[in-house]
C-alpha positions in Angstrom: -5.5 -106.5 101.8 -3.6 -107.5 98.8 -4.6 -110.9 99.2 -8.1 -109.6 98.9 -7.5 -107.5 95.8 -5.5 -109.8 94.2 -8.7 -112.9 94.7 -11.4 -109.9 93.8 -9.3 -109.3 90.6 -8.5 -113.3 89.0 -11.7 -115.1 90.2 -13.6 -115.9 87.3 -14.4 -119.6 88.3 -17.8 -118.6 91.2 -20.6 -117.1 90.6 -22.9 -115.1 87.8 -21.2 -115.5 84.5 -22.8 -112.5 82.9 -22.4 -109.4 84.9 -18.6 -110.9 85.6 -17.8 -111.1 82.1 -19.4 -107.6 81.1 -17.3 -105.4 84.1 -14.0 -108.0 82.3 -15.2 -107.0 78.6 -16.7 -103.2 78.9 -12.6 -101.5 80.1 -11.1 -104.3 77.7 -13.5 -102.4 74.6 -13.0 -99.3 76.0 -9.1 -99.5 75.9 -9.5 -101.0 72.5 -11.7 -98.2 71.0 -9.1 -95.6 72.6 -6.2 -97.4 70.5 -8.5 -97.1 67.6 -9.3 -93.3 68.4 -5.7 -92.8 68.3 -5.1 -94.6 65.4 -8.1 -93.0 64.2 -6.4 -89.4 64.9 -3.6 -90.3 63.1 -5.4 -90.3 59.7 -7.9 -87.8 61.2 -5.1 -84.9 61.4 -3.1 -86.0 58.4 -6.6 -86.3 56.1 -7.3 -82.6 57.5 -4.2 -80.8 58.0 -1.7 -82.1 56.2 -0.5 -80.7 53.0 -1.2 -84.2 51.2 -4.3 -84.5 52.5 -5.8 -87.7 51.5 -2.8 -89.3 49.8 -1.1 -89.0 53.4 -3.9 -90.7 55.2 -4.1 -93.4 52.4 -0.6 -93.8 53.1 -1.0 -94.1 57.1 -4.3 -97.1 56.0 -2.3 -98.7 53.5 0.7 -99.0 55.9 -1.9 -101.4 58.5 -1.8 -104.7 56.9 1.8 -104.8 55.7 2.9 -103.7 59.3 0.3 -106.2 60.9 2.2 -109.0 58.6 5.2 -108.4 60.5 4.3 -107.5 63.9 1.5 -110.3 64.7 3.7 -113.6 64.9 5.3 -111.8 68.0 2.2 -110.3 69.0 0.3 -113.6 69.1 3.1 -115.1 72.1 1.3 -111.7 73.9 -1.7 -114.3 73.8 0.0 -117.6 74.8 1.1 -115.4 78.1 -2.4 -114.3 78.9 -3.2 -118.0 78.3 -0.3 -119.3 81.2 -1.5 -116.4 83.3 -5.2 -117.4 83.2 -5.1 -121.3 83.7 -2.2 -121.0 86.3 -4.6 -118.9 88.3 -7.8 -121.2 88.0 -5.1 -123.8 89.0 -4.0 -122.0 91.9 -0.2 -121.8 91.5 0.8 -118.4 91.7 4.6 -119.5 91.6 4.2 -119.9 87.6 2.2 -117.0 87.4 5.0 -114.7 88.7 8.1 -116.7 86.7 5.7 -116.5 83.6 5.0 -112.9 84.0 8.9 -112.3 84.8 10.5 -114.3 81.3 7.2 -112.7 79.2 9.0 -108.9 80.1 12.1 -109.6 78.5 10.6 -111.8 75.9 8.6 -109.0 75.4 11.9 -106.9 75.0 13.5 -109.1 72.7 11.0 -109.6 70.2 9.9 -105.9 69.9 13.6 -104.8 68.9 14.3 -107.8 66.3 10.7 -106.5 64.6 11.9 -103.0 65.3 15.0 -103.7 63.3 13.4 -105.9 60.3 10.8 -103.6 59.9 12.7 -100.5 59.4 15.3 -101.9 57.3 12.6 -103.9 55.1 9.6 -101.5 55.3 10.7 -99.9 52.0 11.3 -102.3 49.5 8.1 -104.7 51.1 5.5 -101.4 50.7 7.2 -101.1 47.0 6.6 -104.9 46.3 2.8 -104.2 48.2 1.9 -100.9 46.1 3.9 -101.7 42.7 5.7 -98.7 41.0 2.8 -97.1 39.2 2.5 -93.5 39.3 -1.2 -93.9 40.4 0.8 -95.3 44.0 3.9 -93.1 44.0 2.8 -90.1 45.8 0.9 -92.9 48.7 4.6 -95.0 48.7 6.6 -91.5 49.6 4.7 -90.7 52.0 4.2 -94.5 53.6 8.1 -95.3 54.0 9.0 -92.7 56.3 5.8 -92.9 58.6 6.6 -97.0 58.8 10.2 -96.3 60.1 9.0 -94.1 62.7 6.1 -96.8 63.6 8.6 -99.3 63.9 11.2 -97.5 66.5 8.6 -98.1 68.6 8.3 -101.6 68.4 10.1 -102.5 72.1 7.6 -100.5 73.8 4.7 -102.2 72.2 5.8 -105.8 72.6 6.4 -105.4 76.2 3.2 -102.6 76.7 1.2 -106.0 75.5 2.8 -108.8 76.8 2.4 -107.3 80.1 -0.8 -105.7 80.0 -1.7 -109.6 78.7 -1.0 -111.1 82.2 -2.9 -108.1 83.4 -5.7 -108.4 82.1 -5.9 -112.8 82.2 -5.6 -111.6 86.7 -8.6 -109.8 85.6 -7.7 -106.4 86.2 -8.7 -104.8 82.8 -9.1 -101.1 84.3 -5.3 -100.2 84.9 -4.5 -100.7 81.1 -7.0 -98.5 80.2 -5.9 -95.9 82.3 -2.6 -96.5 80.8 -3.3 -96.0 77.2 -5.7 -93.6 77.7 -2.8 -90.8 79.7 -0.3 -92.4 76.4 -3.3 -92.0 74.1 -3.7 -88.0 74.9 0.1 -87.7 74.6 -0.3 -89.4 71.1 -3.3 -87.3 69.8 -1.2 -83.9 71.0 1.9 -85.0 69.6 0.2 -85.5 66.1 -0.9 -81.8 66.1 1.8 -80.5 66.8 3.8 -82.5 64.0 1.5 -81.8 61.6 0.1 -78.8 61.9 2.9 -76.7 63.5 5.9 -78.5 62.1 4.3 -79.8 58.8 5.6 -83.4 59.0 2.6 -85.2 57.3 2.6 -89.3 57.9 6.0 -89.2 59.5 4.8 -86.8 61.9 2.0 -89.2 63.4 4.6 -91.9 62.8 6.9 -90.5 65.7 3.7 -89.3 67.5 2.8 -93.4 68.2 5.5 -94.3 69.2 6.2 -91.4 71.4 3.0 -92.6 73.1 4.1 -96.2 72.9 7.3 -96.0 75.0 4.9 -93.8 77.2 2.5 -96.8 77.7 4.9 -99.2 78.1 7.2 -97.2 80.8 4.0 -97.2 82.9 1.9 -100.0 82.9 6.0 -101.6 84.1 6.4 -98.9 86.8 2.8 -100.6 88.0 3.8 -103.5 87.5 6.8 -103.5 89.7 4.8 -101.3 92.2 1.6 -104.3 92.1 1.1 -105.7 95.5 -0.8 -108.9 93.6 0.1 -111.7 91.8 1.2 -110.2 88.5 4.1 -107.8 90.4 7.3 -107.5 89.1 10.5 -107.8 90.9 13.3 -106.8 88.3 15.7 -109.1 89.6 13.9 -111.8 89.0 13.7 -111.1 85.3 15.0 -114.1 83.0 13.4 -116.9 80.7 12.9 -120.0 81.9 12.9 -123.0 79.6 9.6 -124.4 80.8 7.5 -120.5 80.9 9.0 -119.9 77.1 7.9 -123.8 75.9 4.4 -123.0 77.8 4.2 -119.2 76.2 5.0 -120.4 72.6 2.9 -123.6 72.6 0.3 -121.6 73.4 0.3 -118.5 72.0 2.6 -119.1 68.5 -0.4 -120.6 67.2 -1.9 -118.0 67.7 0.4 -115.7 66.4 0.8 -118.4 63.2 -3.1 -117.3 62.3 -2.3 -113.6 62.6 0.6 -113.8 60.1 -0.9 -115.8 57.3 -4.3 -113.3 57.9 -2.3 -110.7 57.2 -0.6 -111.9 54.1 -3.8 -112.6 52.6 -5.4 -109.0 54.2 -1.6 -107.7 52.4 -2.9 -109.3 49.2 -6.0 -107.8 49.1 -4.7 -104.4 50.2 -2.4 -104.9 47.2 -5.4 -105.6 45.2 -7.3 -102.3 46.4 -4.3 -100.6 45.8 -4.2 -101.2 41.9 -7.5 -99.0 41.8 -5.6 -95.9 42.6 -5.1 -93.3 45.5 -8.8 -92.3 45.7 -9.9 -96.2 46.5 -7.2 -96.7 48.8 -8.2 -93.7 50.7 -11.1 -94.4 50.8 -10.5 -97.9 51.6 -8.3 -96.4 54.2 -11.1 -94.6 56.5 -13.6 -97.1 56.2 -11.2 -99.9 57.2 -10.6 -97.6 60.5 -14.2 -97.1 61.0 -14.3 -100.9 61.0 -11.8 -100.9 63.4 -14.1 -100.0 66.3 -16.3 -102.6 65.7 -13.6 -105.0 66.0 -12.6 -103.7 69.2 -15.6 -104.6 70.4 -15.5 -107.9 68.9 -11.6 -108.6 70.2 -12.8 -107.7 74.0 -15.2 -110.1 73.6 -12.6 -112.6 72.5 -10.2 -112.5 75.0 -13.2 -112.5 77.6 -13.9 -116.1 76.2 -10.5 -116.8 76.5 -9.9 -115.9 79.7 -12.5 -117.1 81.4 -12.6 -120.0 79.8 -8.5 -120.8 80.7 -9.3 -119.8 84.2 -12.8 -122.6 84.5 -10.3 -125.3 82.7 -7.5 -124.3 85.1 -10.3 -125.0 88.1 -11.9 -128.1 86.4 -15.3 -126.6 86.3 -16.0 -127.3 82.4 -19.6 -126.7 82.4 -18.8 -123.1 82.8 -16.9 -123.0 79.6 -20.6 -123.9 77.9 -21.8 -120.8 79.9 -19.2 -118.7 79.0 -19.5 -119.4 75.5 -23.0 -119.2 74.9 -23.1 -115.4 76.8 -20.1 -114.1 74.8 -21.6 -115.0 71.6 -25.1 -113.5 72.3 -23.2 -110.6 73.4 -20.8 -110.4 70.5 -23.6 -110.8 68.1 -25.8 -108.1 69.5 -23.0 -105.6 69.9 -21.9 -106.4 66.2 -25.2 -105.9 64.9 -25.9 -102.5 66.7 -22.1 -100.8 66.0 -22.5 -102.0 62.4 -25.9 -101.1 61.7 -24.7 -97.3 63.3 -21.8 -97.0 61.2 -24.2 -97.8 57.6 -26.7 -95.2 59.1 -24.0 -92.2 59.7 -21.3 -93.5 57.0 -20.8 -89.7 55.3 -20.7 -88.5 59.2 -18.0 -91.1 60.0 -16.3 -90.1 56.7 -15.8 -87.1 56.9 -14.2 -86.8 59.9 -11.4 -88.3 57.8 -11.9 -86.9 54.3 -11.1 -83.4 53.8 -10.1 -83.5 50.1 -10.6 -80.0 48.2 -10.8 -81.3 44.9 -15.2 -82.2 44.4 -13.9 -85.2 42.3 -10.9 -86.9 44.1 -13.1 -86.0 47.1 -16.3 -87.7 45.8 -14.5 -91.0 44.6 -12.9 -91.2 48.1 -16.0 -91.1 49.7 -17.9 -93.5 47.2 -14.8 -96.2 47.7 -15.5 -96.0 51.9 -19.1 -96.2 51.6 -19.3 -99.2 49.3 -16.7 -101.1 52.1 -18.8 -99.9 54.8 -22.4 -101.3 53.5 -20.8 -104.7 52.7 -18.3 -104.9 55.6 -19.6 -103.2 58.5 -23.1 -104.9 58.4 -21.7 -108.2 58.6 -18.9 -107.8 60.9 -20.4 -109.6 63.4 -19.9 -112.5 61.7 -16.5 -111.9 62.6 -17.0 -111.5 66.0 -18.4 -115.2 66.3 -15.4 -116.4 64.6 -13.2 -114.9 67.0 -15.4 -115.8 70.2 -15.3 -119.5 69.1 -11.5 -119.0 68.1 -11.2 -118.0 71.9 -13.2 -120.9 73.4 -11.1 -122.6 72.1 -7.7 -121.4 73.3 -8.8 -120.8 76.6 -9.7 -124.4 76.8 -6.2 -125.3 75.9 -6.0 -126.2 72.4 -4.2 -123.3 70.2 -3.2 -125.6 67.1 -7.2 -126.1 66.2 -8.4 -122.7 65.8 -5.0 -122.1 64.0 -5.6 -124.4 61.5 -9.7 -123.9 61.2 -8.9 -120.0 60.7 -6.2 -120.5 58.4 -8.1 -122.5 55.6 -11.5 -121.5 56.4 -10.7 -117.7 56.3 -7.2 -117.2 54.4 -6.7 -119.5 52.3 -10.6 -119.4 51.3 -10.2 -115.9 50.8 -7.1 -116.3 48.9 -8.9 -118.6 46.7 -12.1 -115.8 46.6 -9.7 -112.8 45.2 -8.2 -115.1 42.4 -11.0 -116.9 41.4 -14.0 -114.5 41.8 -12.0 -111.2 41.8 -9.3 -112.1 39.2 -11.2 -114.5 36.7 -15.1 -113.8 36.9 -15.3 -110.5 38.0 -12.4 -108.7 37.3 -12.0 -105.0 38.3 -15.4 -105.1 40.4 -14.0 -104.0 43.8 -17.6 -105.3 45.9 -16.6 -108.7 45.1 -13.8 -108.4 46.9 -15.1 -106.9 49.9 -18.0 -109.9 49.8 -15.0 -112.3 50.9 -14.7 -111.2 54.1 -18.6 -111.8 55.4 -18.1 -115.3 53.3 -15.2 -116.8 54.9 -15.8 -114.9 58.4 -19.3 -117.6 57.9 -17.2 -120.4 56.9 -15.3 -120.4 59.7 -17.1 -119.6 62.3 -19.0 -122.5 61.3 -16.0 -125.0 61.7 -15.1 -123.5 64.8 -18.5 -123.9 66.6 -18.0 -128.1 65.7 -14.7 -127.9 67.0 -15.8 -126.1 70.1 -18.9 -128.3 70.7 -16.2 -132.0 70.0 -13.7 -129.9 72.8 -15.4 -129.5 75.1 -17.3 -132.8 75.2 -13.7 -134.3 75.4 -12.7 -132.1 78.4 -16.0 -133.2 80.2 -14.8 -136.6 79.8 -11.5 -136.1 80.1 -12.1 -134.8 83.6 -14.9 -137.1 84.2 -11.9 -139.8 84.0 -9.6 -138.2 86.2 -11.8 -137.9 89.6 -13.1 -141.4 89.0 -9.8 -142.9 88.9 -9.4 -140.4 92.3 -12.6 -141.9 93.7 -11.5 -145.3 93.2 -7.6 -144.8 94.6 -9.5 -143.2 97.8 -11.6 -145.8 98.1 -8.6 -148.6 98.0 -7.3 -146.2 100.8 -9.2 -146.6 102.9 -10.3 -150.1 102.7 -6.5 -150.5 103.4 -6.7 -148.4 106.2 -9.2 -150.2 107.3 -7.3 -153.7 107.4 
């Protein structure tokens, strides 16, 4: 029965393509848009209900790319074990599944607490280097250093929550961590109204509310996991890092987490950028950069589909389903892109005020001004965004991290480092929609690169394997002509 569940579960490599990858994708976007719900909720109740209304959920937005910066080098090893996990079962060997699996808990462990510990030591003076000293800032800054330490106490639980619920997903069982976060997610959302609204705690409140639910999340998707009859279970005493499952993890997945870091230095520098137009911009900044964030979700299931099923088909040797599988999860992305994005321009003062409840008419029409302008220029083209990371996928699942790394890294940060001083600083200084225009322009740039790269891969794998079972043929052959003498 296991055995059954288990083969039900991994096998991407037979079969339709489409209907496969939509029941992998549709949980993986629905636990996505619940994280961002409950992200979501945390600027929700302290925009509402807190006594600092929108400076405390400007504080809680501005807080994303500075804690991103720190968090995603360790975050992106989350991908190189989803990697492992998916060509190791398209290979077959379910030995280096499990001792994969087994080192990627306590890697998981270790990582989260030496983040945990940087980030709540540095979190202070790094927000006061991101926001300046101004006094336009200094009401966002108090309440941002106190809600970041709480965030980061609950940096163990996350690592290990996504490192494991990584090899879960790449067996192909996408449903359990949904169920997970959505039992952590309720505890989350009731935690923040209690904190706030009985207890008055503002940012910190939803601060200790996450990571409340992140230990939560965490404790049971590894109670599963040692509990799983399948290939991903967990048996405690096997629990160590082996040399050749860490080498394996990192070459694939520090690439990975490489990109994430140097995006988020140049999404810190233009943060820092929005943040020199005062509290009511980076509020407003603040809730349309969350409503962004469930098209993203959508966008990111779609990405680690790629990559999944495309690991598994390489594992197998059956390349021309990585054509297949690319081809669908664009078309897919693009379509969902377009349709989330178009709703979010169509109900943007709906969407915005379910974050914005600012009494004062001016402070409360500048906020909502700042989120609209981001959501007409950014929303609508976030699909673009959604190619890039489909074709950043391909291209990982097919077994070459560094590529994407490096395509991603000058076509979309260092381009868009370039953008903000050039455009922003020089020609159109203190016009914030030119600084929002340099995310649909390098998420075009890149995707472009990555497509070539994609198309040159593949092409190499086909002959690659090509290679391989004509040099088998011809061994076979001198077999058995030497059988026959």
């Amino acid at each position: 029965m296991a055995k059954a569940v288990a083969k039900k579960q991994y096998n991407m490599t037979e079969g339709p393509l489409l209907g496969k990858m939509l029941k992998y994708a549709l949980p993986l976007m629905a636990t996505g848009l619940l994280q961002v719900l409950y992200n979501a909720s945390d600027m929700v109740v302290v925009g509402r209900f807190s006594q600092s209304g929108s400076v405390a959920m400007g504080a809680v937005g501005s807080c994303g790319p500075l804690i991103n910066l720190l968090v995603n080098a360790f975050m992106g090893l989350s991908v190189g074990t989803g990697i492992c996990v998916a060509q190791w079962i398209g290979a077959g060997k379910h030995k280096e599944v499990k001792d994969v699996v087994h080192t990627s808990l306590l890697g998981g462990l270790i990582c989260g607490i030496f983040v945990g510990v940087f980030g709540f030591v540095m979190c202070e003076p790094l927000l006061k280097l991101m926001m300046g000293g101004g006094e336009d800032t200094a009401r966002t800054l108090a309440e941002a250093i106190p809600y970041m330490r709480a965030y980061f106490v609950g940096m163990p639980a996350m690592m290990v929550y996504n490192f494991l619920a990584s090899a879960l997903r790449s067996s192909g069982d996408t449903k359990r961590p949904l169920i997970f976060l959505s039992i952590s997610g309720l505890l989350n959302v009731a935690l923040n109204l209690v904190l706030v609204l009985a207890f008055g705690m503002g940012a910190v409140g939803v601060g200790i509310a996450t990571t409340a639910a992140q230990y939560a999340s965490a404790f049971m998707i590894l109670i599963y996991m040692c509990r799983y009859g399948g290939i991903c279970k967990i048996n405690m005493r096997d629990v160590r890092m082996k040399k050749a499952d860490i080498v394996a993890v990192v070459r694939n997945g520090l690439p990975a987490g490489i990109q994430s870091v140097v995006f988020s230095i140049s999404n810190v520098l233009i943060q820092s950028t929005i943040n020199s137009y005062g509290d009511a911009v980076i509020a407003g900044s603040a809730a349309a950069g969350n409503i962004e964030g469930f098209i993203y979700i959508a966008m990111n299931s779609l990405y680690q589909t790629a990559m999944t099923f495309a690991g598994q088909n390489v594992g197998a040797e059956k390349i021309e389903r990585v054509k297949r599988v690319g081809f669908i999860a664009v078309t897919v992305v693009i379509i969902t892109g377009l349709v989330i994005g178009g709703l979010c321009l169509i109900f943007n003062n709906q969407l915005l005020s379910i974050y914005v409840n600012e009494p004062d008419p001016v402070l409360h029409d500048q906020v909502f001004s700042a989120g609209i302008l981001r959501i007409e220029i950014i929303a609508t083209t976030y699909f673009l965004c959604g190619v890039m990371e489909v074709l950043s996928g391909l291209m990982r699942g097919m077994g070459k991290p560094v590529i994407p790394m490096i395509v991603s890294i000058l076509g979309s940060c260092v381009l868009r480092v370039v953008w903000i001083i050039v455009i922003c600083n020089n020609i159109f200084p203190g016009e914030i929609v030119y600084l929002y225009i340099a995310y649909p322009v390098t998420w075009m740039v890149t995707s472009a690169a990555h497509l070539v790269c994609c198309i040159v891969t593949y092409k190499y794998l086909l002959r690659q394997r090509d290679a391989r079972n004509a040099l088998l043929a011809e061994a076979e052959a001198q077999n058995l002509v030497g059988n026959k003498a």
